[in-house]
PDB file of N, CA, C and O in Angstrom:
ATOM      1  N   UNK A   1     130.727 121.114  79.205  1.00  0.00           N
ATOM      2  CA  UNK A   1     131.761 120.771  78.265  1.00  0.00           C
ATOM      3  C   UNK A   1     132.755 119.845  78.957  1.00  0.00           C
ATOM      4  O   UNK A   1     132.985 120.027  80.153  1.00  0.00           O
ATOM      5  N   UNK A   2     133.289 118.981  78.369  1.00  0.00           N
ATOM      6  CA  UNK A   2     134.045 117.682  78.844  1.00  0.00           C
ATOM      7  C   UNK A   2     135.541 118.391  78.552  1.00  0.00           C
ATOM      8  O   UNK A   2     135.789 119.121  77.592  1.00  0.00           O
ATOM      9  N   UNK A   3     136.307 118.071  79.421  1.00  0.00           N
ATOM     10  CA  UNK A   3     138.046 118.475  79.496  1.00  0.00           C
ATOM     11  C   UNK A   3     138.535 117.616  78.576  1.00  0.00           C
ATOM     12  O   UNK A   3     139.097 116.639  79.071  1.00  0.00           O
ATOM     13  N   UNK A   4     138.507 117.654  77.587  1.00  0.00           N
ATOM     14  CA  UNK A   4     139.061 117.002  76.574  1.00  0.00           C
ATOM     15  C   UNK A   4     140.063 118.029  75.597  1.00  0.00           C
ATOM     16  O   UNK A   4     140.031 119.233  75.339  1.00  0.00           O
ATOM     17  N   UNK A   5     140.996 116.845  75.188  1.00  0.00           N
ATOM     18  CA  UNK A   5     141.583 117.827  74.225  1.00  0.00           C
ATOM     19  C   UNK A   5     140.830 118.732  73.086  1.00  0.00           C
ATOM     20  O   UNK A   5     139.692 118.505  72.676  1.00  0.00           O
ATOM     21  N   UNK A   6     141.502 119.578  72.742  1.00  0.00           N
ATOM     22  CA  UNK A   6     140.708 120.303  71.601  1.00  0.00           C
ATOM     23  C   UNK A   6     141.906 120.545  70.294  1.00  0.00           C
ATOM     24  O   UNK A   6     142.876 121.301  70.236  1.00  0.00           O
ATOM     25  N   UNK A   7     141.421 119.665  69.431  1.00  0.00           N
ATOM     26  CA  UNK A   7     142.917 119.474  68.362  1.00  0.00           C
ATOM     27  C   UNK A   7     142.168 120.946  67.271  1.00  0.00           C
ATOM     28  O   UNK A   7     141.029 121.405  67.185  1.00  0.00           O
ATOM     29  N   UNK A   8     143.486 121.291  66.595  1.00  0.00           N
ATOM     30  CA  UNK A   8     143.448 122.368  65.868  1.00  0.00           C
ATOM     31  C   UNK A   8     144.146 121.934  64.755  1.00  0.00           C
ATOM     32  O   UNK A   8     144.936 122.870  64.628  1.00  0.00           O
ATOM     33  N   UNK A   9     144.425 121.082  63.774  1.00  0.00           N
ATOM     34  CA  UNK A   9     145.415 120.674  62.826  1.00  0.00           C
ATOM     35  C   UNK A   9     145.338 121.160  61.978  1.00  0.00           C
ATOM     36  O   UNK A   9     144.445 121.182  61.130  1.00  0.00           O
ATOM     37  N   UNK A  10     146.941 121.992  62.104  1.00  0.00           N
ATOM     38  CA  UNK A  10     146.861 123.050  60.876  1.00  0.00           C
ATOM     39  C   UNK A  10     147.605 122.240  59.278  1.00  0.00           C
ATOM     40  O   UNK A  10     148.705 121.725  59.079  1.00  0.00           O
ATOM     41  N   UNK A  11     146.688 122.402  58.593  1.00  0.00           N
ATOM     42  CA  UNK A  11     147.238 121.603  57.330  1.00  0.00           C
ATOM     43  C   UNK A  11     148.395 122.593  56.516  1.00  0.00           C
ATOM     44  O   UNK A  11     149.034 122.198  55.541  1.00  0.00           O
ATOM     45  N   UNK A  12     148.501 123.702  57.011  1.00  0.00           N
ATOM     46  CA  UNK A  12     149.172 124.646  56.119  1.00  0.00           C
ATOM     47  C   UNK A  12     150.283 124.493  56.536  1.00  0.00           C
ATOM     48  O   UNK A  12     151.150 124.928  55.778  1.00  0.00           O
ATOM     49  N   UNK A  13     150.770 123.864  57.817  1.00  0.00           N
ATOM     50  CA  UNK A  13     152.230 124.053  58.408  1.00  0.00           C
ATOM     51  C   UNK A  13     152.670 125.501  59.057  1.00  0.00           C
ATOM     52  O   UNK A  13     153.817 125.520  59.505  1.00  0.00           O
ATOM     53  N   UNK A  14     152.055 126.482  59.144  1.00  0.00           N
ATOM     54  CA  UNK A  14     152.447 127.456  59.913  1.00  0.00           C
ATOM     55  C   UNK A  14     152.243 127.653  61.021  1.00  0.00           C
ATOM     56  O   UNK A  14     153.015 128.373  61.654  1.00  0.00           O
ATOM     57  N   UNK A  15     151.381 127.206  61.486  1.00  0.00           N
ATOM     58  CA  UNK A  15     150.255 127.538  62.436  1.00  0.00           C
ATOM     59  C   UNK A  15     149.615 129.012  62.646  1.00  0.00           C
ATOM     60  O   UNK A  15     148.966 129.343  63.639  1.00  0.00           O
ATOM     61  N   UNK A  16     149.789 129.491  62.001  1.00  0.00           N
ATOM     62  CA  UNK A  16     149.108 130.622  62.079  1.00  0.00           C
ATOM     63  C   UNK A  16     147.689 130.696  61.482  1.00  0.00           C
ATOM     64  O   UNK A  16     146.966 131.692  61.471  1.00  0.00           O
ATOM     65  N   UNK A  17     147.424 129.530  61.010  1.00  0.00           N
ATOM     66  CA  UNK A  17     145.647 129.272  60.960  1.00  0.00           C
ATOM     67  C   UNK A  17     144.450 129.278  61.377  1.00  0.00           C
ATOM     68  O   UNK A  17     143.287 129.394  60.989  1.00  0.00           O
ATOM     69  N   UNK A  18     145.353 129.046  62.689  1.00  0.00           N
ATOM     70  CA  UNK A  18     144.072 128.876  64.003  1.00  0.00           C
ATOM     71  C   UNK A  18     144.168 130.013  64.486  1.00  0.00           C
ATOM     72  O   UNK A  18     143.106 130.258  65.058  1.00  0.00           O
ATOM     73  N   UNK A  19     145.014 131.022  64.587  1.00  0.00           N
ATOM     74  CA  UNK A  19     145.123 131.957  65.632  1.00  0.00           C
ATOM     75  C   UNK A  19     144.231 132.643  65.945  1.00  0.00           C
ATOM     76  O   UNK A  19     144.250 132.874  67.154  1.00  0.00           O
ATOM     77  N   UNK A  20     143.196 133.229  65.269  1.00  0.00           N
ATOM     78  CA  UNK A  20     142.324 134.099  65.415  1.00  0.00           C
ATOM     79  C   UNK A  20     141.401 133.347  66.311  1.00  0.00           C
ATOM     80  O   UNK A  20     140.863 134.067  67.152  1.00  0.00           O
ATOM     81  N   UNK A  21     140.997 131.770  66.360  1.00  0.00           N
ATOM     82  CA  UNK A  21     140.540 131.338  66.835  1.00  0.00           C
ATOM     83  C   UNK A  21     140.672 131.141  68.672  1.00  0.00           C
ATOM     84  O   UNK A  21     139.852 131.250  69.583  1.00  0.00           O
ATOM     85  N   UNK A  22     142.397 130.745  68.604  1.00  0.00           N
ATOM     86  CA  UNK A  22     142.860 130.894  70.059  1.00  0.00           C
ATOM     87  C   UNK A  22     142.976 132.399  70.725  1.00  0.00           C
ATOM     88  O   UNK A  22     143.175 132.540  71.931  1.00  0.00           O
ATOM     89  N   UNK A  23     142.807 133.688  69.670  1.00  0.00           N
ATOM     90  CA  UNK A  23     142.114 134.736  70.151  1.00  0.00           C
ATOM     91  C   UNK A  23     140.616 134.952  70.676  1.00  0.00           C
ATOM     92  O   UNK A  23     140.250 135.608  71.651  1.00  0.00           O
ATOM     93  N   UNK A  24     139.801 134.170  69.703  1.00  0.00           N
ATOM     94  CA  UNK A  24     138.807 134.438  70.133  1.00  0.00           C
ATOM     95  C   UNK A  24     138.438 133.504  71.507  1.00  0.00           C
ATOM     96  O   UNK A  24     137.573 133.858  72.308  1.00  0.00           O
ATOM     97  N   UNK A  25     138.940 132.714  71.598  1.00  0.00           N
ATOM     98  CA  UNK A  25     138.588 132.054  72.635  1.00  0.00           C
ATOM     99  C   UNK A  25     138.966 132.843  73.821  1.00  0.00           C
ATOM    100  O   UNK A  25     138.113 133.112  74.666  1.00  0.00           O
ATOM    101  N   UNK A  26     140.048 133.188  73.927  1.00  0.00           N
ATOM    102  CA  UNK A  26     140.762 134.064  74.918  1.00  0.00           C
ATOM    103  C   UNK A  26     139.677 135.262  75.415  1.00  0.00           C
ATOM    104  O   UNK A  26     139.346 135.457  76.584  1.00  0.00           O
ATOM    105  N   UNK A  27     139.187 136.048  74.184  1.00  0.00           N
ATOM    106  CA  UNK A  27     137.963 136.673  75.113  1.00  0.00           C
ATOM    107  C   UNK A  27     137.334 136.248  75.494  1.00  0.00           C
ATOM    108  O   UNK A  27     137.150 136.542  76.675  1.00  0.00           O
ATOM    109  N   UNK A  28     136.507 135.271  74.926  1.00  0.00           N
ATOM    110  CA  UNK A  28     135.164 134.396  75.781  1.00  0.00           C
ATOM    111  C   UNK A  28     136.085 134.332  76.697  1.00  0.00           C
ATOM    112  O   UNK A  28     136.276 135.490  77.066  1.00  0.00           O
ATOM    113  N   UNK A  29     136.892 133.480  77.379  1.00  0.00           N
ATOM    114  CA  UNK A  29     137.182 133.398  78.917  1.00  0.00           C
ATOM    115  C   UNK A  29     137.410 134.703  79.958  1.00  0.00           C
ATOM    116  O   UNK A  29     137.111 134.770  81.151  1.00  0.00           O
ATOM    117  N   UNK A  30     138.205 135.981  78.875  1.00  0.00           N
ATOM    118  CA  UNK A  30     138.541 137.317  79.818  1.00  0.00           C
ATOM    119  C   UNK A  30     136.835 137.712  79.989  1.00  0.00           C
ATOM    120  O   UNK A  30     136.539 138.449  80.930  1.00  0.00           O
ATOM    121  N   UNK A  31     135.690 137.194  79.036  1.00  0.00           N
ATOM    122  CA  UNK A  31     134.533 137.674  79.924  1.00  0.00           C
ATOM    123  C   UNK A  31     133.361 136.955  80.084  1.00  0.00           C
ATOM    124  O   UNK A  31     132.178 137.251  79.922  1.00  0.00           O
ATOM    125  N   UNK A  32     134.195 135.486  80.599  1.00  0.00           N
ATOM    126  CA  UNK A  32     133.222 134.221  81.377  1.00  0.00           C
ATOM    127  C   UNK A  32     132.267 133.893  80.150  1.00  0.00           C
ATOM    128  O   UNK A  32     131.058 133.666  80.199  1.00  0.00           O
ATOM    129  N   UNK A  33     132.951 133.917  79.234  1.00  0.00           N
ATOM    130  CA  UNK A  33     131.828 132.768  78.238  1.00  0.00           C
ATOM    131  C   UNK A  33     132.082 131.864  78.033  1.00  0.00           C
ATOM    132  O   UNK A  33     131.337 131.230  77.284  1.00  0.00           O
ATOM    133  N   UNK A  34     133.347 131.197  78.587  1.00  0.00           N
ATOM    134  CA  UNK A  34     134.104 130.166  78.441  1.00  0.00           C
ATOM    135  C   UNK A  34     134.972 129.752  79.440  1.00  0.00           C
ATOM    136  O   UNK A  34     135.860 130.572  79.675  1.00  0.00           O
ATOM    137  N   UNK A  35     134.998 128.584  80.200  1.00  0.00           N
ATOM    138  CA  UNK A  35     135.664 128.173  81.203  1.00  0.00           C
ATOM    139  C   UNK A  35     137.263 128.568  81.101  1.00  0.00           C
ATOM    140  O   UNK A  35     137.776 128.721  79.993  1.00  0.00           O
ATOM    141  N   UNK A  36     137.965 128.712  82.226  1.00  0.00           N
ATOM    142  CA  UNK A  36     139.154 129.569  81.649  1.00  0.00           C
ATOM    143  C   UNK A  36     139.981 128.031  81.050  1.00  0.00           C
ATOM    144  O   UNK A  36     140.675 127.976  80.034  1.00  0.00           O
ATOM    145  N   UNK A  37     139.631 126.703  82.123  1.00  0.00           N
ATOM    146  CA  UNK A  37     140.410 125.713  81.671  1.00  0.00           C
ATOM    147  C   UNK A  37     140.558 125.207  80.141  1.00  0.00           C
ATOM    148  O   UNK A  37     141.386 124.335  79.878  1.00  0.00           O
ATOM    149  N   UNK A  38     139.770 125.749  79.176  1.00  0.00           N
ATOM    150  CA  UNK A  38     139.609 125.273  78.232  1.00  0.00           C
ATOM    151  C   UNK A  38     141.146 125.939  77.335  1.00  0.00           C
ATOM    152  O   UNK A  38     141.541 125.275  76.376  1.00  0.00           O
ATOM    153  N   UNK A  39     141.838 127.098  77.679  1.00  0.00           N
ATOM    154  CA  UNK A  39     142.769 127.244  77.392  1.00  0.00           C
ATOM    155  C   UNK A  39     144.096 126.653  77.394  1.00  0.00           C
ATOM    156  O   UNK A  39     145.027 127.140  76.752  1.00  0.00           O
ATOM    157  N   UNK A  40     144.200 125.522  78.168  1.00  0.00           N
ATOM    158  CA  UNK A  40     144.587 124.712  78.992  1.00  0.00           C
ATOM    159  C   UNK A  40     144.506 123.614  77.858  1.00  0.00           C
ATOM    160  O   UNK A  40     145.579 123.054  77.632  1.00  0.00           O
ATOM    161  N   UNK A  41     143.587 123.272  77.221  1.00  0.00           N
ATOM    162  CA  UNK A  41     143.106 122.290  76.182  1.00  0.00           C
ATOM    163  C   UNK A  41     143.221 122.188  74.703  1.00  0.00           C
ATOM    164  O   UNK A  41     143.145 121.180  74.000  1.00  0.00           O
ATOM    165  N   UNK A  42     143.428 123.484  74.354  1.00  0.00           N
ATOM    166  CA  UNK A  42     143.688 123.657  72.927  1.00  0.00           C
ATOM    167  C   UNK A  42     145.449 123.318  72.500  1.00  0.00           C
ATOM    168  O   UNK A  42     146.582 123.532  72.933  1.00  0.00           O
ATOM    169  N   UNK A  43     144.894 122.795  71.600  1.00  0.00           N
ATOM    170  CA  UNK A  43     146.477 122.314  70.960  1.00  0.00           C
ATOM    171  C   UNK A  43     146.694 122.036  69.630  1.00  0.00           C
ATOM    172  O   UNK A  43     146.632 120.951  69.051  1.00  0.00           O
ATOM    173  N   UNK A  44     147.077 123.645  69.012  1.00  0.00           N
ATOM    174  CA  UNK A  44     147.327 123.797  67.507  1.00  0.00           C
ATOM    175  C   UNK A  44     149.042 123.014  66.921  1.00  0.00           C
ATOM    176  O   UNK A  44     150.156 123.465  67.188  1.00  0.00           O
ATOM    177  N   UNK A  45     148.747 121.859  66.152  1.00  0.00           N
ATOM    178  CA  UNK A  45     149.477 121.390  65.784  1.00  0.00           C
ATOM    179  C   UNK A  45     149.617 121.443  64.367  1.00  0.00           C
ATOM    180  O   UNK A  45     148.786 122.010  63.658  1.00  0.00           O
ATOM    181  N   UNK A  46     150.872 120.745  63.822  1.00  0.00           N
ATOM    182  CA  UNK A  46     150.841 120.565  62.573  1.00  0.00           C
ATOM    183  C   UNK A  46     151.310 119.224  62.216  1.00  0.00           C
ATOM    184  O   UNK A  46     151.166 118.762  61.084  1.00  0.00           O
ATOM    185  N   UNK A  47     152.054 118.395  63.501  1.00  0.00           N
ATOM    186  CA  UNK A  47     152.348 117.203  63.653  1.00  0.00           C
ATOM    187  C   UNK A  47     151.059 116.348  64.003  1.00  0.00           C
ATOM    188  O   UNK A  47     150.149 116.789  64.705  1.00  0.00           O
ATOM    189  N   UNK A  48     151.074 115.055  63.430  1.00  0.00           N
ATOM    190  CA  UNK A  48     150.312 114.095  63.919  1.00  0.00           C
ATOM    191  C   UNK A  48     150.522 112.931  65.389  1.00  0.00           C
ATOM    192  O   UNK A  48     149.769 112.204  66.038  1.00  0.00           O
ATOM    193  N   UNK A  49     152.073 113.303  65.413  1.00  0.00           N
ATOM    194  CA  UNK A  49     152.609 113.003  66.646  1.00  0.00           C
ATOM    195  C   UNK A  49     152.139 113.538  68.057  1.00  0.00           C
ATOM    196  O   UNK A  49     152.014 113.085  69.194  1.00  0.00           O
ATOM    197  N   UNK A  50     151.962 114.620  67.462  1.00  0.00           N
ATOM    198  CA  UNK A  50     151.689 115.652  68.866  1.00  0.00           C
ATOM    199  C   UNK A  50     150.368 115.349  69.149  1.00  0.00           C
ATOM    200  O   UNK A  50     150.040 115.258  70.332  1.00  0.00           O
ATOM    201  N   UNK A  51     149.341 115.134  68.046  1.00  0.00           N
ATOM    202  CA  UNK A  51     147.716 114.912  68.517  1.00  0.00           C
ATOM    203  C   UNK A  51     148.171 113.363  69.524  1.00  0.00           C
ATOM    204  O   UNK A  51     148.090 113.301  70.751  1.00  0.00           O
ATOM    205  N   UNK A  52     148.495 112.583  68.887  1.00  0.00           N
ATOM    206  CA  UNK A  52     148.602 111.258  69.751  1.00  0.00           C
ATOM    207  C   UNK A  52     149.300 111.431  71.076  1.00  0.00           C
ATOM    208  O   UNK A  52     148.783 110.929  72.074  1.00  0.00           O
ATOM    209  N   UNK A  53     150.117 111.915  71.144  1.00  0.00           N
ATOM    210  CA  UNK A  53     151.008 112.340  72.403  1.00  0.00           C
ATOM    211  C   UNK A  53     150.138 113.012  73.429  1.00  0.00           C
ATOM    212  O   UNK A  53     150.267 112.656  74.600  1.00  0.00           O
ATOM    213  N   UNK A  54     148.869 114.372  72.974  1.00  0.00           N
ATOM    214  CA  UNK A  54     148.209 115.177  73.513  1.00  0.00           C
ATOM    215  C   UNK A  54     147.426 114.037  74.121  1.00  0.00           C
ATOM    216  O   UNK A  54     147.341 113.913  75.343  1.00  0.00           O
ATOM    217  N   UNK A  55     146.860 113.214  73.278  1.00  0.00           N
ATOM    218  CA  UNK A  55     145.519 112.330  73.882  1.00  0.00           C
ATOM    219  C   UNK A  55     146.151 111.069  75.025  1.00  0.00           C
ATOM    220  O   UNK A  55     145.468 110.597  75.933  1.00  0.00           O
ATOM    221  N   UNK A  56     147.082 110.816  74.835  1.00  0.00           N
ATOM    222  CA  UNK A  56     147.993 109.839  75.808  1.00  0.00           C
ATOM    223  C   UNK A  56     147.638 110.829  77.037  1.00  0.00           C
ATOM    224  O   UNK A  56     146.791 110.729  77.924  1.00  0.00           O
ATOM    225  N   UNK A  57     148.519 111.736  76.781  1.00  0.00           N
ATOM    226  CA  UNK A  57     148.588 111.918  78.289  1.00  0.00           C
ATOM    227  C   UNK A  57     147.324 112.797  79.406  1.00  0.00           C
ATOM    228  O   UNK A  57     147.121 112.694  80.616  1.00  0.00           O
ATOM    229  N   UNK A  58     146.696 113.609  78.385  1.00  0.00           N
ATOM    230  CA  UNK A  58     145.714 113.815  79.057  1.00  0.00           C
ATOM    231  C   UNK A  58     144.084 113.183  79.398  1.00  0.00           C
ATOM    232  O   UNK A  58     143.165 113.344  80.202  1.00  0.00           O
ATOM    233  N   UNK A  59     144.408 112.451  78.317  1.00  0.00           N
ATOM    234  CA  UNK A  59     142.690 110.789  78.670  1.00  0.00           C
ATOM    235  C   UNK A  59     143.787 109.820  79.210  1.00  0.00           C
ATOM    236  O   UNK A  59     143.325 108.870  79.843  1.00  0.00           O
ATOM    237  N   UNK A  60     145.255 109.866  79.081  1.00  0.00           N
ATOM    238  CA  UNK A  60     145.423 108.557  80.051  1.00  0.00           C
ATOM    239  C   UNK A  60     145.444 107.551  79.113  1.00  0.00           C
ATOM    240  O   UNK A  60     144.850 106.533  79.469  1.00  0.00           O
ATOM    241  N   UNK A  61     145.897 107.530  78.136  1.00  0.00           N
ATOM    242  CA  UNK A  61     145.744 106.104  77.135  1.00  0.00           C
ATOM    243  C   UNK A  61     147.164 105.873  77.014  1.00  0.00           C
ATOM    244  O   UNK A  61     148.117 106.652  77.043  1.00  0.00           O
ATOM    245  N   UNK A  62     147.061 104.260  76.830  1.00  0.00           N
ATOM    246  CA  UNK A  62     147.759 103.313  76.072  1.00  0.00           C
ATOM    247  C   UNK A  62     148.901 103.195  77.589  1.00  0.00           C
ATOM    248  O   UNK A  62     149.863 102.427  77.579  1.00  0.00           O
TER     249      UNK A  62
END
């Protein structure tokens, strides 16, 4: 798996959309099914600012 961002865009504005998801991920890593860095990568937004901002700085663009 490539260290890339991992966008979550919540259309509802709460963010509480994804959560179950950034739970489930959380176990896969507490029992190695998932690199722990990938926690590191997820980024539940509701701004479109923030996806562009996320990808700047961690690929290094623009």
């Amino acid at each position: 798996m490539e260290r890339v961002p991992i966008i979550l865009f919540d259309t509802e504005g709460e963010r509480v959309f994804w959560q179950g998801m950034r739970r489930q991920i959380a176990e896969m890593v507490r029992y190695h099914r998932a690199p722990a860095w990938i926690e590191d990568h997820i980024v539940i937004t509701d701004d479109p600012a923030v996806v562009t901002d996320v990808y700047r700085k961690q690929l290094h663009l623009f």
